[in-house]
Backbone bond lengths (Angstrom), bond angles and torsions (degrees), N, CA, C in turn:
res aa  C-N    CA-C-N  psi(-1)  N-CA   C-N-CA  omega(-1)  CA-C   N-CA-C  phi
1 X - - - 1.436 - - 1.530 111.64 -
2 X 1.267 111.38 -52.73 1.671 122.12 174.28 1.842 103.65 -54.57
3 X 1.466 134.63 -46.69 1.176 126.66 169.34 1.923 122.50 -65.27
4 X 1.377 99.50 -7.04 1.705 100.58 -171.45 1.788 82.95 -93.33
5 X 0.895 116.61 -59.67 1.840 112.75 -177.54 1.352 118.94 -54.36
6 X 1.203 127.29 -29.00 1.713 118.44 158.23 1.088 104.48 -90.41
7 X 1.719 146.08 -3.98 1.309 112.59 139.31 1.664 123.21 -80.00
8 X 1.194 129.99 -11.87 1.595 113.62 167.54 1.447 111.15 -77.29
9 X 1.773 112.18 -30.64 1.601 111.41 165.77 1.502 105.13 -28.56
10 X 1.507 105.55 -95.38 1.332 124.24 166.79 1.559 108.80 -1.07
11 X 1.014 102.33 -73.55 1.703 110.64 -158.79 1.398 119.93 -51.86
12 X 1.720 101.05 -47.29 1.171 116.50 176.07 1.714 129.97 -64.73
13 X 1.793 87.50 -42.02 1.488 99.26 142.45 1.490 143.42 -10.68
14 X 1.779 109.37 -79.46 1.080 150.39 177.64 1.661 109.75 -57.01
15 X 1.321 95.31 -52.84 1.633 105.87 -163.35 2.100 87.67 -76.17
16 X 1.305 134.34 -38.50 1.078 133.93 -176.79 1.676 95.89 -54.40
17 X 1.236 95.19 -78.12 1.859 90.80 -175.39 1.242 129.09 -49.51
18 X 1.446 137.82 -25.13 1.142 151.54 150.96 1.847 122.75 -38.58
19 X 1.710 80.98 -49.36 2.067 93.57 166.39 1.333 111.76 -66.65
20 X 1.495 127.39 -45.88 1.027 126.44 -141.70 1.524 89.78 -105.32
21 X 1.325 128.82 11.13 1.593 125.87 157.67 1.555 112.40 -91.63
22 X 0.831 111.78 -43.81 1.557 134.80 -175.72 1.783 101.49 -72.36
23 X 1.214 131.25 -20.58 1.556 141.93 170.21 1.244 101.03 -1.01
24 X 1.538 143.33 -161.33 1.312 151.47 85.52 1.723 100.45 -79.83
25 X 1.494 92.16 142.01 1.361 127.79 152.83 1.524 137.26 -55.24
26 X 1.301 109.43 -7.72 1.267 122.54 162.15 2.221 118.90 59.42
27 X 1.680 72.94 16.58 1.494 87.04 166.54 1.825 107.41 83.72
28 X 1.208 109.72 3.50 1.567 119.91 159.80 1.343 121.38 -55.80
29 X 1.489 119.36 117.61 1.149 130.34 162.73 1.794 139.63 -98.99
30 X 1.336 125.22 142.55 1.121 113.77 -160.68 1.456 103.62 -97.60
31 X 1.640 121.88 118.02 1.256 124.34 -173.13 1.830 100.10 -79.88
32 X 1.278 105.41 168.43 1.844 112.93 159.42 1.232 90.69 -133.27
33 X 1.826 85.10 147.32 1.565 111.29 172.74 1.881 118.96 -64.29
34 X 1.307 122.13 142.57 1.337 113.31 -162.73 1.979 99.96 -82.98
35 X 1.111 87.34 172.00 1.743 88.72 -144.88 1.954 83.46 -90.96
36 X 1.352 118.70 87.82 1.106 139.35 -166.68 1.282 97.13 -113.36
37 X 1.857 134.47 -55.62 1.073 139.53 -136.06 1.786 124.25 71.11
38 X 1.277 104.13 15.03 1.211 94.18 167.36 1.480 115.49 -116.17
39 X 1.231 117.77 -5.31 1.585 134.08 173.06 1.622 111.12 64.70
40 X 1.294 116.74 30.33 1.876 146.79 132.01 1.931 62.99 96.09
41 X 1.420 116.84 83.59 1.734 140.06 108.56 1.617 103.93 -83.65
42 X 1.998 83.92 142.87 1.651 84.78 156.36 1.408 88.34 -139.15
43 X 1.396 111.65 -167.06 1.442 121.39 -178.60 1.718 83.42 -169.57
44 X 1.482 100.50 140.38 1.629 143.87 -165.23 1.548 97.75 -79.53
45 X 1.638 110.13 -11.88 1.961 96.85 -160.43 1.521 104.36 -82.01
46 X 1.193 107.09 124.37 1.844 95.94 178.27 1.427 111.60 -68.34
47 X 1.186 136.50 -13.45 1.314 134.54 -164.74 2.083 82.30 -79.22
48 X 1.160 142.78 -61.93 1.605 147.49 162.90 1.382 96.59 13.79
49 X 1.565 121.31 124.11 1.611 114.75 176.94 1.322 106.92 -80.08
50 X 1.215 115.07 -10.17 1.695 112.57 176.26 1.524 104.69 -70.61
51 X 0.910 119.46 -48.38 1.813 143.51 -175.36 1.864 105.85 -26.80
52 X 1.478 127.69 85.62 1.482 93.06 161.13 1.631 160.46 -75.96
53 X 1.723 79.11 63.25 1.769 85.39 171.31 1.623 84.27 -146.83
54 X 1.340 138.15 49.37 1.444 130.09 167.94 1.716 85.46 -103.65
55 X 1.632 95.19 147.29 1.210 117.37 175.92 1.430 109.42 -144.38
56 X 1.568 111.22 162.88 1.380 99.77 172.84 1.978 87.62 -142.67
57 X 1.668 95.32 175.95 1.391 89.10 -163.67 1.878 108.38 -76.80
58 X 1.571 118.45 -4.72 1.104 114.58 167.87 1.808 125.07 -62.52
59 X 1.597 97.29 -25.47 1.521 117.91 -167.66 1.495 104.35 -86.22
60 X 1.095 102.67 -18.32 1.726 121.52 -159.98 1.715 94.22 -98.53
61 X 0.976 109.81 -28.82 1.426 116.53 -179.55 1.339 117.20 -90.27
62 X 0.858 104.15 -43.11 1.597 100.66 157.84 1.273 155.88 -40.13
63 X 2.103 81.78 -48.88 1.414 104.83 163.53 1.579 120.34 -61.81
64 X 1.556 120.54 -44.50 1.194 135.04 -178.00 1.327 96.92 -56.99
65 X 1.422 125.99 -29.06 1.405 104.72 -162.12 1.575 104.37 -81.66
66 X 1.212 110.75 -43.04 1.808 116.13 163.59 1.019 148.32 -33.73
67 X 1.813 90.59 -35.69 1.250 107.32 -178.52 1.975 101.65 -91.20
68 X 0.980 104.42 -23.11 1.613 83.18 -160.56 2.083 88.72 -101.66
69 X 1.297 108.00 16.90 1.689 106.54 174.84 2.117 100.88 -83.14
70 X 0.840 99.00 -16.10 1.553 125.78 177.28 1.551 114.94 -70.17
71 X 1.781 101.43 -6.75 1.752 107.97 -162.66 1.474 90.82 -116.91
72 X 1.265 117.42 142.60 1.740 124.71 -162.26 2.170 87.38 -94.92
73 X 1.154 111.28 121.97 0.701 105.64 151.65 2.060 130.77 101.02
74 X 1.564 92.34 4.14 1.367 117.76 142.96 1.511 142.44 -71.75
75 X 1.492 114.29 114.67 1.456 91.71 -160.97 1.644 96.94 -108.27
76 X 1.095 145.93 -0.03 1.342 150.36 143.38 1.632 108.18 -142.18
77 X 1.548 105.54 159.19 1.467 123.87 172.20 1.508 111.10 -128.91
78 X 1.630 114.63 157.84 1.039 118.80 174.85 1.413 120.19 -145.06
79 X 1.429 122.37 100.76 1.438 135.30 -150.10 1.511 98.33 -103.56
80 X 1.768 101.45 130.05 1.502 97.15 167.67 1.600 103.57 -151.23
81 X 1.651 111.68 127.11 0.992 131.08 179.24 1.538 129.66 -84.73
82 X 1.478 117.52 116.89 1.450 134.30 -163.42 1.647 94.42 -119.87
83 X 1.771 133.18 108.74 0.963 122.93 167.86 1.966 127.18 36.90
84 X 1.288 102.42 -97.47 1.802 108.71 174.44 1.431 107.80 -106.12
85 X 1.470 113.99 2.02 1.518 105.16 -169.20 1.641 84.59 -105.24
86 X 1.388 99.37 161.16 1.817 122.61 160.53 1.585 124.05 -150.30
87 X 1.339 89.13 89.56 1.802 101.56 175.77 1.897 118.62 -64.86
88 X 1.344 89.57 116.12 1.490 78.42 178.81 1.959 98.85 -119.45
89 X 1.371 123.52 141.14 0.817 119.39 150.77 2.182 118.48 -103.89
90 X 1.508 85.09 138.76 1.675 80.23 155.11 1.110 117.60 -121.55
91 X 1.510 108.38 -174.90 1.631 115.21 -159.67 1.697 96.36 -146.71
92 X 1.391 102.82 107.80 1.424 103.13 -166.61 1.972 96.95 -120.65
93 X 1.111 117.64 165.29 1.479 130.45 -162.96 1.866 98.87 -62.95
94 X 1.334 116.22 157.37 1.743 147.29 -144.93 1.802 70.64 -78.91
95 X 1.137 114.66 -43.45 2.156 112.66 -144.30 1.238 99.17 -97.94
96 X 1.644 125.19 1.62 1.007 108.63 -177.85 1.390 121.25 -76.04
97 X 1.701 132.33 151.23 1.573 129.96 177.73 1.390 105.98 -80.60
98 X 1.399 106.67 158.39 1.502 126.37 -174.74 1.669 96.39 -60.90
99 X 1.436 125.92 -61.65 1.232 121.25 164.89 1.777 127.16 -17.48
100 X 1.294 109.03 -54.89 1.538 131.22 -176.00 1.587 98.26 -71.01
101 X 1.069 104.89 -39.57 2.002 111.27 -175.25 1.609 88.05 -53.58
102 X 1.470 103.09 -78.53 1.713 120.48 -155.98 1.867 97.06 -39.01
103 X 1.120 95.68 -37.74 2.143 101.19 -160.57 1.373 72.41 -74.12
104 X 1.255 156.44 -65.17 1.658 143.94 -140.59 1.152 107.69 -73.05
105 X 1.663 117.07 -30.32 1.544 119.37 -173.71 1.620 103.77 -75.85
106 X 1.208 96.36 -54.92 1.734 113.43 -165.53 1.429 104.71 -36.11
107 X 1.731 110.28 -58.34 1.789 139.86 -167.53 1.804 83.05 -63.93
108 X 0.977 114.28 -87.09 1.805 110.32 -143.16 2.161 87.15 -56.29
109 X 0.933 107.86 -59.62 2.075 101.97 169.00 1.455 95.01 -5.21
110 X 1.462 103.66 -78.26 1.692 101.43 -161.89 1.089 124.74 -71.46
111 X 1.758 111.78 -27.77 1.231 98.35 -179.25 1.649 123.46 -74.78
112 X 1.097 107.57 -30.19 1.569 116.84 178.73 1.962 103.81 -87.21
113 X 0.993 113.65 10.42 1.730 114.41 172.38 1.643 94.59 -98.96
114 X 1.286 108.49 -33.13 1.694 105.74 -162.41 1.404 101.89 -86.73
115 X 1.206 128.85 -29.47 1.399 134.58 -159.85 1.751 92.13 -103.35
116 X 1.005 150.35 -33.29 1.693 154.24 142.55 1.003 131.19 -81.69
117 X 1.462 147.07 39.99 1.152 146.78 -166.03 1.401 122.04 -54.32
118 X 1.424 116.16 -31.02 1.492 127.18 149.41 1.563 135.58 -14.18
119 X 1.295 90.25 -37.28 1.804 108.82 -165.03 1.482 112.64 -115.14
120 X 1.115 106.58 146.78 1.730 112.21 178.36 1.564 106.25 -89.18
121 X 1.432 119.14 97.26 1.430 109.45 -162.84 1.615 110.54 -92.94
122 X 1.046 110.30 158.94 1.552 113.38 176.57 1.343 121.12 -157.17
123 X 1.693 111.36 107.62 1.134 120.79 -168.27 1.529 111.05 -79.07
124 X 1.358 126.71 139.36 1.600 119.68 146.70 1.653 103.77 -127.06
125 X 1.842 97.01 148.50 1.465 99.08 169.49 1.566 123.13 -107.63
126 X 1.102 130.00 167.02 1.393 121.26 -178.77 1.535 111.80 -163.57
127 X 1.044 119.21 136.17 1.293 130.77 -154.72 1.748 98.33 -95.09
128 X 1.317 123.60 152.17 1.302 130.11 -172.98 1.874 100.19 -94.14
């Protein structure tokens, strides 16, 4: 009697694992990690060069430069970065009017405030 019950043990056993290979999958698919080298880690730190919001002040400079190529009437700029502050001077033509200054300051202000919001920007203009 004790040998007929460890064979239905057994059996029942067997026949369990047998079902539960044979399952459906329930429509589960097996993703792969994208060929990054990190084998799909992330990490939350924005400073992370993977991260898109890492910047550096070359990238940052760039942007400024884009943004204020968008301003009628700058003929060089000169950007310098202090922590949260960003001094930019421009350098706009000898004939230009004080009026034309203020509209050059006001325009590149916003445009490089809107496109960096990060930074405490501060325009000055100056005539060559």
């Amino acid at each position: 009697m004790l040998k007929a019950m460890k064979v239905s043990i057994g059996l029942s056993l067997g026949l369990c694992l047998i079902l539960s290979g044979c399952a459906n999958t329930n429509g589960v698919t097996t993703k792969s990690y994208p060929n990054d080298g990190f084998l799909g880690t992330t990490n939350a730190n924005p400073n992370y060069p993977t991260s898109p919001t890492y910047h550096n002040y070359s990238s940052d400079r760039g942007m400024v430069e884009s943004a204020l190529k968008n301003v009628a009437g700058i003929q060089n700029s000169r950007v310098v970065f202090n922590g949260r502050r960003l001094n930019i001077t421009v350098s706009v033509p000898r004939n230009t009017s004080p009026e034309e200054q203020q509209r050059i300051e006001a325009q590149a202000l916003e445009a490089v405030s809107n496109m960096m919001p990060r930074y405490d920007v501060k325009v000055v203009v100056k005539r060559q």
